[in-house]
C-alpha positions, 0 to 999 in steps of 0.5 A: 780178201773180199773186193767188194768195197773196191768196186764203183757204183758206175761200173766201167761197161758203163763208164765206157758207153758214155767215154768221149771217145771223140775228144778225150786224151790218150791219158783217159784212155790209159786210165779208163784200160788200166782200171779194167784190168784190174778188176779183171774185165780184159777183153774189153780193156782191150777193146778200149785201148784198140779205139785209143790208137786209133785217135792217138796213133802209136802211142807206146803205153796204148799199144802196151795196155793193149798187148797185156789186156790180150796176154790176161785174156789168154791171147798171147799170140795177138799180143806178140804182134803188138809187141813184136812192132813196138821191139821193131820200132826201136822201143826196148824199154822194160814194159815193152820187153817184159809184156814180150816175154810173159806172152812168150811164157805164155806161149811156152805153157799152151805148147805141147811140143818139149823142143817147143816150150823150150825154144819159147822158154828161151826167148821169154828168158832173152827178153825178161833178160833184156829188161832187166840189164837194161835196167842194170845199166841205168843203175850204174849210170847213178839211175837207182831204179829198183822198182824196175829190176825186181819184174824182169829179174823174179821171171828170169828166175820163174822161167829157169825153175819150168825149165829146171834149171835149179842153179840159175833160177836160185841165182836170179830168185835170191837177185829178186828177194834182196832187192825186194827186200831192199825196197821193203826197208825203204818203206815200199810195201807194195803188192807186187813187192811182197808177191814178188818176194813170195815167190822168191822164196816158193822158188828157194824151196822156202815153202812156209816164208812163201806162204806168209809172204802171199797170205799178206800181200794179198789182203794188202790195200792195193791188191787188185783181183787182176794181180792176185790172179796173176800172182796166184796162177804163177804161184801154182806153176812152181808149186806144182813142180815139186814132188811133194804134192801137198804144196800147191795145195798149202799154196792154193789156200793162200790165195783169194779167188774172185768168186765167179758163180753161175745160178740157176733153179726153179721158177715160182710156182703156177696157181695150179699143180704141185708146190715146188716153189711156191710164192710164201717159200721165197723169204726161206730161199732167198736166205739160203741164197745168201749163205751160200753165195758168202759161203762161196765167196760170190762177187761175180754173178752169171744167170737169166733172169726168171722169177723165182731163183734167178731174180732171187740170186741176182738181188743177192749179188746185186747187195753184195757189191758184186757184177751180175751178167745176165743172160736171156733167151729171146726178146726181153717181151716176150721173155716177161710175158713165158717166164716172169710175169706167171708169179704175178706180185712184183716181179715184173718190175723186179727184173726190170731193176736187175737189168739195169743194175746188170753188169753186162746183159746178153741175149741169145737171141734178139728175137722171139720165143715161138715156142722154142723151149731149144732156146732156154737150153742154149742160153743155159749152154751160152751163160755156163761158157761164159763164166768159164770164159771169165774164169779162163781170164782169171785162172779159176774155175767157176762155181755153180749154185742151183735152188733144186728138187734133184729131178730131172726136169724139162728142157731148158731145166736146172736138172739138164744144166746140172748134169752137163755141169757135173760133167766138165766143172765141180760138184754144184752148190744145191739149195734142197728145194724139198728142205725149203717146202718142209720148212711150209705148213700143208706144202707137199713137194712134188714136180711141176713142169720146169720153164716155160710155162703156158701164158695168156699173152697172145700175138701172132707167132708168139708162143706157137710153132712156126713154119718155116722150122726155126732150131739152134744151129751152128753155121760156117761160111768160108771163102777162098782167098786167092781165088780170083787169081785162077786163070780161067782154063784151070778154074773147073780143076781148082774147084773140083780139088776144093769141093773133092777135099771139103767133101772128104772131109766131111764123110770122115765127121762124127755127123754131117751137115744138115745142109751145105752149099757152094757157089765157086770158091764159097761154102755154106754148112750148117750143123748141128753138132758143134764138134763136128762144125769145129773139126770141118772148119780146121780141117779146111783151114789146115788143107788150104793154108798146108796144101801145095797149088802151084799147080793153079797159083804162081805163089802156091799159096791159097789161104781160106777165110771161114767164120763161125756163129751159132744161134737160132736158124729158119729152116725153109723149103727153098723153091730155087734149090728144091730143098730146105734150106737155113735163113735168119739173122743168125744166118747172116751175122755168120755170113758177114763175119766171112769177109772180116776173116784174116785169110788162113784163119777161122773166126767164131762168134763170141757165142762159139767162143763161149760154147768151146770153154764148157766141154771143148778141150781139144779147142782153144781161142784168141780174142781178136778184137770187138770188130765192124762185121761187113756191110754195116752189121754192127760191131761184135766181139770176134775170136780166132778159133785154134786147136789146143797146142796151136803155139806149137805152129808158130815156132815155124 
């Protein structure tokens, strides 16, 4: 089902620009979040609900809102220590207990220990149990409330099928059928009641019941994109225990997705060289845009923003209804003068409406181009993480539509984007760019060199290589937390047991640093590889959080705080150390994320959050929150960096 028609011309990112944050209600603020969730914007429904408590301190239903936009978003973890302190507090009702066990279940699926996803099984079943006989008694007490036993009752069922137990998950699944199907004769023929007695039936062994039931809810008035997701990521969980393994495919089919697509393709053509996408072949590719973005059920756009295929796809979702998120490589000017205005005409002003239509718009960096053709890359590498990311949220893998001659290419080109595509996602949509020429009288194809092009706008610094060197790196501060409990005569021990362990571990990384420093209890790395800069920031966690120093502190405990951010550093030959060393504003927001860390916790940049969802398999993250960075930076999204199975830690 499509959701176009559902969505608002004022899109909610910008609802919340202009919220009065200052004088509205905790209602506003509910409505606002709730709306958010629904169309599957989950970080920032969190985000909303946060700066709600903070005007309306403990508030139940904010403090709830914000503990299900973590559980969407993949932050089960967060989320349970919001709902733990509500549990705590005395509040039991059956959101609270509910919201508890679905991120317990979620906790239980991210485990990789069987004792584990048990143990994390049977505290979701307490919960889900919980809620559900809560409402039982308000039932006997004469309280009819049926719409608030059916939730709690299907999960209890959901969570006794994955932990195969096949007698009691019947027993609570044919429970959830008959009061669903009670509600249904009372005139109740909402979603959730009909996926809800959906799945009964998928838990019942009842296949083609289930798939009738799942086809019609979801083209049902109130299905929203959020709860399809949902319905659809459960939905597969059951299908997929089966022996037969046709029917999570039969299952699969029932179900819409969102329709998350990235773009990307060839720019307009110079005056001179060969024809590739020559200015009279945009009419034939923009037409071929639009059959294949229906084709892909396309209403979640994420591309940059050149003239030629990116323009092109971002008008397409644009008229379809849907978001676009736009991603730029360097400062909007100079972005204009390397990769919009070459095609003359009006494309100019083209892009200047898609950025102010754009759902959200991004940029790797605020800075300028300084002939870093690195850049076009990383904001490739930057805009397919996040469609992962969104994909993540929403159980769906993204789709990837390019306009393309098959070659290569130049860096930063559709060909590289391609090729690292193929090698974690599916097969890309392609537009044969060859097809399209063949279409145009006296028009050979042949190759032209691919972004960014030479261009007559001249600046000091613009387009031309610098000193110092400026590349795309990823950088870690870290600090150790109990330092300044140390007593002066064990100092020198302590710091020879922290710079021994760090540089141990970095002589067993696939590659070393490009530079690092140290000053007392501080550490600076910087890395062009991200695995290996993933691998030394855990590894220093584990060896702070896990060792023993009795030895120097009464507690024995020392915990680190290390931070994570990638992006564009100067590297310069420092006259003080006598050797290069890395400056810049990339630098610094690494830095001033260090001083905001939970202590025994990594915290990485929303850029190396992106970056580990395309690829990084053996990485996981939770979000934590759109957080001031130290010494008045600015607010940015921030993540706790985890390793895949990371829930399997909490149990103890």
């Amino acid at each position: 089902m499509s959701q176009l028609a559902k969505r608002q011309t004022l899109s909610l990112r910008q609802q919340w620009r202009v919220f009065d944050k200052q004088n509205s209600s905790s209602k506003a603020y509910l409505d606002l979040c709730g709306r958010m969730i629904q169309v599957g914007e989950f970080l920032l429904a969190h985000d909303v609900a946060k700066d709600g408590l903070g005007k309306h301190k403990n508030d139940r239903l904010l403090s709830q809102k914000a503990a299900h936009a973590l559980c969407k978003a993949g932050s089960p973890m967060m989320a349970t220590k919001i709902l733990e302190g509500l549990v705590t507090s005395g509040v039991r009702d059956v959101e609270t207990q509910s919201l508890l066990a679905s991120a317990y279940k979620d906790l239980c699926e991210y485990s990789s220990n069987p004792e584990n996803k048990s143990h994390y099984a049977e505290l979701a079943i307490y919960r889900y149990k919980e809620a559900f006989v809560a409402q039982l008694e308000k039932a006997e007490k004469g309280s009819d409330n049926l719409e608030s036993q059916y939730y709690p009752c299907i999960n209890v069922a959901f969570m006794h099928f994955v932990s195969h137990n096949l007698p009691k998950a019947h027993k609570y699944a044919n429970f959830a059928r008959e009061i669903c199907r009670t509600l249904r004769q009372r005139g109740d023929g909402s979603y959730w009641v009909l996926a809800t007695e959906a799945e009964s039936s998928l838990l019942l062994g009842e296949i083609n019941e289930a798939i009738t039931a799942y086809s019609t809810a979801v083209n049902l008035e109130d299905a929203q994109p959020s709860h399809i997701a949902s319905t659809r990521k459960q939905a597969l969980q059951i299908s997929s225990l089966y022996s037969d393994t046709s029917i999570r495919d039969q299952v699969s089919e029932a179900f819409p997705v969102l329709g998350i697509v990235a773009c990307s393709g060839h720019v307009i053509d110079n005056a001179e060289g060969n024809r590739r996408f020559p200015p009279e072949a945009e009419k034939i590719a923009k037409q071929r845009i639009e059959e294949k973005l229906e084709q892909m059920g396309a209403n979640c756009g994420y591309s940059s923003a050149a003239c030629g295929t990116d323009i092109l796809f971002l008008e397409t979702m644009i008229e379809r209804g849907g978001e676009t998120h736009v991603f730029l490589p360097f400062a909007k000017d100079e972005f204009i003068e390397t990769s919009v205005r070459r095609a003359g005409g009006d494309w100019v002003s083209r892009l200047e409406n898609v950025l102010d239509h754009a759902t959200s718009v991004h940029y790797v960096t605020h800075e300028g181009y300084y002939g870093d053709d690195s850049l076009f890359s990383f904001c490739n590498q930057v805009m397919i993480g996040f469609a992962a990311m969104r994909g993540r949220g929403l159980d769906e893998d993204p789709q990837l539509l390019v306009f393309w001659d098959g070659k290569p290419g130049s860096v930063g080109g559709t060909g590289e984007l391609v090729k690292s595509w193929q090698s974690v996602f599916n097969q890309p949509e392609v537009i044969d760019a060859n097809e399209v020429l063949t279409d145009l009288p006296d028009i050979k194809a042949g190759r032209v060199v691919e972004l960014p092009a030479t261009s007559d706008y001249s600046q000091d610094g613009f387009g031309d290589a610098l000193q110092p060197i400026r590349s795309v790196k990823t950088m870690i501060f870290a600090d150790a937390a109990g330092f300044s409990q140390i007593t002066e005569d064990l100092t020198s021990q302590f710091v020879e047991a922290f710079h021994g362990g760090v540089a141990q571990m970095i002589d067993k990384l696939p590659q070393k640093p490009s530079f690092v420093n140290t000053w007392g209890d501080s550490f600076f790395a910087v890395f062009e590889d991200l695995e290996s800069a993933l691998k030394l920031a855990l590894g220093m966690r584990d060896y702070f959080t896990d060792g023993k120093w009795s030895e120097w502190l009464p507690n024995g405990n020392m915990d680190v705080r290390i931070s994570m951010h990638a992006g564009p550093a100067y590297e310069e030959f420092d006259p003080i150390l006598k050797k290069r060393n890395f400056f810049g504003s990339h630098v610094n927001q690494a830095a001033r994320i260090e001083p905001i860390v939970l202590p025994g916790s990594v915290f990485v940049s929303e850029t190396v959050a992106a970056l580990i969802s395309f690829g990084y398999e053996e990485y996981d993250f939770e979000y934590a929150g759109n957080i001031d960075l130290a010494k008045n930076y600015g607010t940015y999204p921030v993540y706790i960096l985890q390793r895949k199975g990371y829930s399997d830690k909490l149990i103890s």
